[in-house]
Biotite code that builds the C-alpha atoms (Angstrom):
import biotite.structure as struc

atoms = struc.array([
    struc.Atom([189.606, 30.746, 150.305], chain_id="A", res_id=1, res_name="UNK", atom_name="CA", element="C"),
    struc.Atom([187.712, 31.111, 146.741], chain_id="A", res_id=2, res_name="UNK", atom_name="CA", element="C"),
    struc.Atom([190.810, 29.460, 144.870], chain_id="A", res_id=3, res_name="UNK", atom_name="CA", element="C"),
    struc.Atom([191.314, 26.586, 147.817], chain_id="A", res_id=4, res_name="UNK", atom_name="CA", element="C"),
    struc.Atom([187.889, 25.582, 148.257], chain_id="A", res_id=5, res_name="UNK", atom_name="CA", element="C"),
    struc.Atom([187.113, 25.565, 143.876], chain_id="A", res_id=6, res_name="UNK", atom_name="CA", element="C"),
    struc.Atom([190.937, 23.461, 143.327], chain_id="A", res_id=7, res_name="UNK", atom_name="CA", element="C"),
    struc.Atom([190.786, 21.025, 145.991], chain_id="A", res_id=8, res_name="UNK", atom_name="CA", element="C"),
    struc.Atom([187.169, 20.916, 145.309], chain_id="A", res_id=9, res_name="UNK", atom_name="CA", element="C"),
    struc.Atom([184.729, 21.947, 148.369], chain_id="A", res_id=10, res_name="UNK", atom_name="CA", element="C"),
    struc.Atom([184.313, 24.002, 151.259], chain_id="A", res_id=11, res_name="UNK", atom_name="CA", element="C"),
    struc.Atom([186.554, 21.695, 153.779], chain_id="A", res_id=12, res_name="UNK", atom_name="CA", element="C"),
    struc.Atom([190.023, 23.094, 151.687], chain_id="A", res_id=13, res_name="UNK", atom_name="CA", element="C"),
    struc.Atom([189.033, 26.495, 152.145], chain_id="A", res_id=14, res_name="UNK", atom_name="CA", element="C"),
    struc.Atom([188.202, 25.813, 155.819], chain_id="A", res_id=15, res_name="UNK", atom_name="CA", element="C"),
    struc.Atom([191.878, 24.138, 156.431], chain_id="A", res_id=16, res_name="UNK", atom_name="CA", element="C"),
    struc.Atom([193.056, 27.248, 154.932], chain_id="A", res_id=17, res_name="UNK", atom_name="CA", element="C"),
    struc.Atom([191.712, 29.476, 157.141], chain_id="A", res_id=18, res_name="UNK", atom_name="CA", element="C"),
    struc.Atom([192.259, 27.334, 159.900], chain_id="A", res_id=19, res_name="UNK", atom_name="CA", element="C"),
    struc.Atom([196.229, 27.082, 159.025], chain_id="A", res_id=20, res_name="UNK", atom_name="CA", element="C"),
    struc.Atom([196.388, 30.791, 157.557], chain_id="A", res_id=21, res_name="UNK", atom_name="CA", element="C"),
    struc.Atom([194.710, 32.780, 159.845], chain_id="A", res_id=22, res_name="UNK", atom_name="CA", element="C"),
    struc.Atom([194.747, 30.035, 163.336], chain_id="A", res_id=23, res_name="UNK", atom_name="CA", element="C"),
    struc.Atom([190.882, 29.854, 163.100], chain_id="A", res_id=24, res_name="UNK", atom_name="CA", element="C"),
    struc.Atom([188.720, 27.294, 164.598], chain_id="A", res_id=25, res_name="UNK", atom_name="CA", element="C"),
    struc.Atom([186.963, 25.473, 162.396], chain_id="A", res_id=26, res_name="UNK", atom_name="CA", element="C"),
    struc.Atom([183.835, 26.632, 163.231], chain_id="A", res_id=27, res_name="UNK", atom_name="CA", element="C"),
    struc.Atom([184.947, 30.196, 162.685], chain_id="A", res_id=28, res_name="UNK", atom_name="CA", element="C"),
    struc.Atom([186.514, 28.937, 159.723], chain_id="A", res_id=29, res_name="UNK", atom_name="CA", element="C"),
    struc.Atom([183.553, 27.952, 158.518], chain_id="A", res_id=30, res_name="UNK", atom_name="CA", element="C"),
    struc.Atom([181.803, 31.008, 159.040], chain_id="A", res_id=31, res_name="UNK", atom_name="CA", element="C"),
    struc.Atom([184.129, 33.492, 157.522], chain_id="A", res_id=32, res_name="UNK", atom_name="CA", element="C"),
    struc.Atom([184.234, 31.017, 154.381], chain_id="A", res_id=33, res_name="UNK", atom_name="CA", element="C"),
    struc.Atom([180.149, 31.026, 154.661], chain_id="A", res_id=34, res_name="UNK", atom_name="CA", element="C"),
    struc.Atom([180.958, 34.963, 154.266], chain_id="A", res_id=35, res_name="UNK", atom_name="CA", element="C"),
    struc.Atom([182.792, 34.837, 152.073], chain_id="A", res_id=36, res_name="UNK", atom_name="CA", element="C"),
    struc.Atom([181.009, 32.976, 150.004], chain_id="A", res_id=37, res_name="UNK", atom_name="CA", element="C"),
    struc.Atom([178.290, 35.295, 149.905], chain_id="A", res_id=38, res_name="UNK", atom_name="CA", element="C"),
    struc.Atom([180.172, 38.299, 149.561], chain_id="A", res_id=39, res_name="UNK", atom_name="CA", element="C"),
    struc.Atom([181.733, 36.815, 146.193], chain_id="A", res_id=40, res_name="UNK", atom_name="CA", element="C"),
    struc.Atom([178.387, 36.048, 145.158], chain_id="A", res_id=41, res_name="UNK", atom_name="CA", element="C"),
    struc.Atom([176.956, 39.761, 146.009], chain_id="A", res_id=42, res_name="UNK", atom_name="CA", element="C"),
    struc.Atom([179.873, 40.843, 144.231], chain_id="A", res_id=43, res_name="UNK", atom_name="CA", element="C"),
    struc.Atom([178.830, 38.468, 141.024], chain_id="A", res_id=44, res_name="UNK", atom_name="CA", element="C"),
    struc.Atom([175.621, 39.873, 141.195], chain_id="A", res_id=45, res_name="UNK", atom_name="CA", element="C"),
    struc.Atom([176.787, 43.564, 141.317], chain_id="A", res_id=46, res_name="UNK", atom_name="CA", element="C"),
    struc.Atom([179.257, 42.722, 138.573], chain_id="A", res_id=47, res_name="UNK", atom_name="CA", element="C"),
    struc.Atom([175.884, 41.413, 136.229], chain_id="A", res_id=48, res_name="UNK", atom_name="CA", element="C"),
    struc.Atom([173.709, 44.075, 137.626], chain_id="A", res_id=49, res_name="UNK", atom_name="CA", element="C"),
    struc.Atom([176.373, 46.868, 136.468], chain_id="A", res_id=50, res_name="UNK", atom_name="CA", element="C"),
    struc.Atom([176.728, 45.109, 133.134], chain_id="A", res_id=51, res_name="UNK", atom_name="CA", element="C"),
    struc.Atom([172.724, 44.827, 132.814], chain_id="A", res_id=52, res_name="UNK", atom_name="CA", element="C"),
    struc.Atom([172.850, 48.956, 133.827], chain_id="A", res_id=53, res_name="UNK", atom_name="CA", element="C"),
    struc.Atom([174.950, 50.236, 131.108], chain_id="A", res_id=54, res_name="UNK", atom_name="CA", element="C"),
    struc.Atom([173.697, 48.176, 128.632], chain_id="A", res_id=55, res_name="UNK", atom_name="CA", element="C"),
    struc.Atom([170.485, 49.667, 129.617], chain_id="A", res_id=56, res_name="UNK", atom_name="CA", element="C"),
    struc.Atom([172.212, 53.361, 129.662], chain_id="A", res_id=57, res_name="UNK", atom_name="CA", element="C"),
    struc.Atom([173.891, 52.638, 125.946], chain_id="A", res_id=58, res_name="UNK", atom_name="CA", element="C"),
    struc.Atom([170.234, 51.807, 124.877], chain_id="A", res_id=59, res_name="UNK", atom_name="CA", element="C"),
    struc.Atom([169.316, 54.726, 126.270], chain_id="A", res_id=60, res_name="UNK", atom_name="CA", element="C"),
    struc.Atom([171.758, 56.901, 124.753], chain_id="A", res_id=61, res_name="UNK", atom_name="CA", element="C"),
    struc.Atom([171.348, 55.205, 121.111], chain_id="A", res_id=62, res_name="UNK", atom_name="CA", element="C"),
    struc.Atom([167.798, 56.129, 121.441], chain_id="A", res_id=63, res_name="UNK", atom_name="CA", element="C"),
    struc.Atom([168.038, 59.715, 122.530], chain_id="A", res_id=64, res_name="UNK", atom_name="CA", element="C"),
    struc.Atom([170.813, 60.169, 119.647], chain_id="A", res_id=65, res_name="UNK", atom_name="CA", element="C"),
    struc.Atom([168.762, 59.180, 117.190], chain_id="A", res_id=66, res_name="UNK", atom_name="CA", element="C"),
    struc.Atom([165.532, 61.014, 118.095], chain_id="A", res_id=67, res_name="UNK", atom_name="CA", element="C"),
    struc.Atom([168.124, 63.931, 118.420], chain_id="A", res_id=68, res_name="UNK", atom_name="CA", element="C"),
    struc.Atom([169.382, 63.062, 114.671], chain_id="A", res_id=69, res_name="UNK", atom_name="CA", element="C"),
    struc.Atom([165.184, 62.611, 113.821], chain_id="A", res_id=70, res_name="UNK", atom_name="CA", element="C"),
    struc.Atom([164.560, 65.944, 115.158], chain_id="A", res_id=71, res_name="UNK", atom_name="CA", element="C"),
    struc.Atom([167.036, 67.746, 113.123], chain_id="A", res_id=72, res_name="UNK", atom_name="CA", element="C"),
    struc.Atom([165.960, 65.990, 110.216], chain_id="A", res_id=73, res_name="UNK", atom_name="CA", element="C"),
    struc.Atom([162.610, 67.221, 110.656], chain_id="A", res_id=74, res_name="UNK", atom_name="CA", element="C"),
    struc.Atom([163.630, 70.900, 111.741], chain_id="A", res_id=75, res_name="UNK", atom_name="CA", element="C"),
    struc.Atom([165.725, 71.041, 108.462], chain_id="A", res_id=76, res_name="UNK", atom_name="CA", element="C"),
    struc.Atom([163.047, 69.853, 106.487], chain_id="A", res_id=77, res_name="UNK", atom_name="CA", element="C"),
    struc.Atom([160.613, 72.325, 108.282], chain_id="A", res_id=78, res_name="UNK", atom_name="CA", element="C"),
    struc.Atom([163.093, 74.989, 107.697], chain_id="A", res_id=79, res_name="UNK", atom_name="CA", element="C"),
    struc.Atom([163.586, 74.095, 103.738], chain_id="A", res_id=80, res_name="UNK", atom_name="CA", element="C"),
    struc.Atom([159.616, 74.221, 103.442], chain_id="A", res_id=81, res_name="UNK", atom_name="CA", element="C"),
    struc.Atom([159.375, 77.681, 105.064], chain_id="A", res_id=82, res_name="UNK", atom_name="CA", element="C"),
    struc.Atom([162.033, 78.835, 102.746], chain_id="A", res_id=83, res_name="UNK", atom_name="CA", element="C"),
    struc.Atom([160.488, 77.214, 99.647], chain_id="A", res_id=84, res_name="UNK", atom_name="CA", element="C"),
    struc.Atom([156.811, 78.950, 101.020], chain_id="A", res_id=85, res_name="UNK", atom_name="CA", element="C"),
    struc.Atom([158.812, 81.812, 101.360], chain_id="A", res_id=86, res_name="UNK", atom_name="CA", element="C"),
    struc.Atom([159.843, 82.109, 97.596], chain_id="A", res_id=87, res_name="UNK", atom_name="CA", element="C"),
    struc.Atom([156.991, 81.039, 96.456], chain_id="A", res_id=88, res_name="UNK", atom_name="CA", element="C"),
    struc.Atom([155.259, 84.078, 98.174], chain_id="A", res_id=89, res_name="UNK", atom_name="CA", element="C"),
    struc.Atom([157.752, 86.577, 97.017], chain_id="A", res_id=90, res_name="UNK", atom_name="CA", element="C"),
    struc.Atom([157.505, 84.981, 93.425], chain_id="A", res_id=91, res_name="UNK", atom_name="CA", element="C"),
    struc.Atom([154.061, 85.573, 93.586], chain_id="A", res_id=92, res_name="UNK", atom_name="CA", element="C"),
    struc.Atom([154.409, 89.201, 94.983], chain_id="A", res_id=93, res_name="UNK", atom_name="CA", element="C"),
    struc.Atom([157.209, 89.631, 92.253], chain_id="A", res_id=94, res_name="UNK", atom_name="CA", element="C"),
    struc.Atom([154.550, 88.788, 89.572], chain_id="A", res_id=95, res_name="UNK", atom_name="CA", element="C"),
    struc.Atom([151.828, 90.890, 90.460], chain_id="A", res_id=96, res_name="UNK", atom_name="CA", element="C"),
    struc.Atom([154.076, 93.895, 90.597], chain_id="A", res_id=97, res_name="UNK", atom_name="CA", element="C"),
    struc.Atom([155.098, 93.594, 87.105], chain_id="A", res_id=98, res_name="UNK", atom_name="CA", element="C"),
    struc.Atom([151.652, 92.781, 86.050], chain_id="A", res_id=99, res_name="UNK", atom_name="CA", element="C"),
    struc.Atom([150.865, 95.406, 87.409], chain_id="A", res_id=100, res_name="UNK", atom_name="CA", element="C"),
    struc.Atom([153.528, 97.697, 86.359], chain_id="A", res_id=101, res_name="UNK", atom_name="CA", element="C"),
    struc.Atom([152.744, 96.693, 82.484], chain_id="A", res_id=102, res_name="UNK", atom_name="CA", element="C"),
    struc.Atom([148.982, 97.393, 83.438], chain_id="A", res_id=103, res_name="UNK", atom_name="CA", element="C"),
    struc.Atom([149.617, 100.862, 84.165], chain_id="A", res_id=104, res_name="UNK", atom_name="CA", element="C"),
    struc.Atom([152.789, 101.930, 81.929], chain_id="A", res_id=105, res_name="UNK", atom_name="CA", element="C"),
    struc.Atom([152.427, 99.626, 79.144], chain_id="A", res_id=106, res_name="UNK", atom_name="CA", element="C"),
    struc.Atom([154.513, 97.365, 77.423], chain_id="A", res_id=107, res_name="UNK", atom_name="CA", element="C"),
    struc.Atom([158.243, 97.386, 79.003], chain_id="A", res_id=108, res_name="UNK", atom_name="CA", element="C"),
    struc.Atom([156.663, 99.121, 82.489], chain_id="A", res_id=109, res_name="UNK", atom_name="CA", element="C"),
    struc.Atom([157.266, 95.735, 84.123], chain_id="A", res_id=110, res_name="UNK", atom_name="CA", element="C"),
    struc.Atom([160.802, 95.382, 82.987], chain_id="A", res_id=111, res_name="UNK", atom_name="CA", element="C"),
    struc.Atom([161.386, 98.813, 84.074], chain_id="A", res_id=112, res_name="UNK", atom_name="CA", element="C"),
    struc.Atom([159.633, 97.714, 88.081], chain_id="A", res_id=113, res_name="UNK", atom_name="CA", element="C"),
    struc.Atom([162.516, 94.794, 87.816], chain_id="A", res_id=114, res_name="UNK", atom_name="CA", element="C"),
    struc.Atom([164.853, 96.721, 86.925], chain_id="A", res_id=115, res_name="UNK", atom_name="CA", element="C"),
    struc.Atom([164.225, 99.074, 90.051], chain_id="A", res_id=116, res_name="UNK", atom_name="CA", element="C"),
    struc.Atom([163.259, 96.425, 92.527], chain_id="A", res_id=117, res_name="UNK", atom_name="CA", element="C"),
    struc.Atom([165.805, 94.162, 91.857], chain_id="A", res_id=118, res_name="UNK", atom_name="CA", element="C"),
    struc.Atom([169.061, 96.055, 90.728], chain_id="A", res_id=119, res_name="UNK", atom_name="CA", element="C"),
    struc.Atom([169.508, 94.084, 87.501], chain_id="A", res_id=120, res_name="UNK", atom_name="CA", element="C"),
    struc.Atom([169.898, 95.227, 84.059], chain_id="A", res_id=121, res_name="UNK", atom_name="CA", element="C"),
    struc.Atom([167.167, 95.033, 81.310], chain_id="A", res_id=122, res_name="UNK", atom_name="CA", element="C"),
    struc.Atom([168.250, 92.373, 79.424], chain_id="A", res_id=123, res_name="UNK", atom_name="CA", element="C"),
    struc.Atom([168.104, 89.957, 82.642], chain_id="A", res_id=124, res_name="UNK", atom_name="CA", element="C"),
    struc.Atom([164.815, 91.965, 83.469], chain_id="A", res_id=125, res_name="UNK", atom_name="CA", element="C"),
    struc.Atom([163.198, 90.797, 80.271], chain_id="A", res_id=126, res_name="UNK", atom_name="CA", element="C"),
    struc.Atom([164.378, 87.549, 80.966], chain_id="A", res_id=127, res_name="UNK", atom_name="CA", element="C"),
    struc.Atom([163.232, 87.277, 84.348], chain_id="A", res_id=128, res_name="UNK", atom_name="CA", element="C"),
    struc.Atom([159.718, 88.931, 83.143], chain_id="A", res_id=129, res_name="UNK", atom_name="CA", element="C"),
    struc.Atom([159.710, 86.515, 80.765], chain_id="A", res_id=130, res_name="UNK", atom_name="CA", element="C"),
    struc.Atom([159.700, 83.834, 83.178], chain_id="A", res_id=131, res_name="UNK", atom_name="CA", element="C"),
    struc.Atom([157.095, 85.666, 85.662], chain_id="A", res_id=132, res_name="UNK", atom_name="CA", element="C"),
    struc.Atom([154.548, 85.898, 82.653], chain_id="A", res_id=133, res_name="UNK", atom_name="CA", element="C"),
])
């Protein structure tokens, strides 16, 4: 009816269609073209509609991947300053044990504490006490 009535260029071809096709009256020609008519056009608009919807949805779904992408961004970050506050604290606590271990035994007594707390040998000891004075 759709093809008939847009090629011969109105409503009155797709009526003689159904009137031949399907031995309608006109007037119930008419009618079932009227409907038909406004189904294709409720299907048009569903068509847009859908299109409008998943745009809509993509959109959506761009956002929420890149707040996801923000977040871990933001947790990594949070979890590379805890680590830095983290060494920066045992740095600290690292220090005033060998200050304190030259304090009490002297000259060497803090290479001796690295040497114990961290497993290393004295040369590296020195080295790292070096660093920590």
């Amino acid at each position: 009816w759709e093809q008939a009535a847009t090629e011969a260029g109105g409503e009155a071809a797709g009526v003689a269609l159904l009137v031949t096709q399907l031995g309608l009256g006109e007037l119930d020609a008419r009618e079932v073209g009227r409907g038909l008519a406004q189904l294709a056009e409720q299907d048009t608009r569903l068509h847009t509609e859908q299109a409008e919807t998943e745009a809509r949805l993509q959109a959506m779904a761009d956002f929420l991947r890149g707040a996801c992408e923000d977040l871990t961004v933001a947790e990594a970050r949070t979890a590379a300053e805890a680590a830095a506050a983290a060494r920066v604290r045992t740095v600290g606590k690292l220090r005033q044990r060998w200050r304190a271990a030259e304090q009490e035994a002297g000259a060497g007594g803090g290479v001796r504490e690295l040497v114990a707390l961290l497993g290393v040998d004295e040369h590296d000891a020195a080295a790292i006490g070096a660093v920590l004075a």
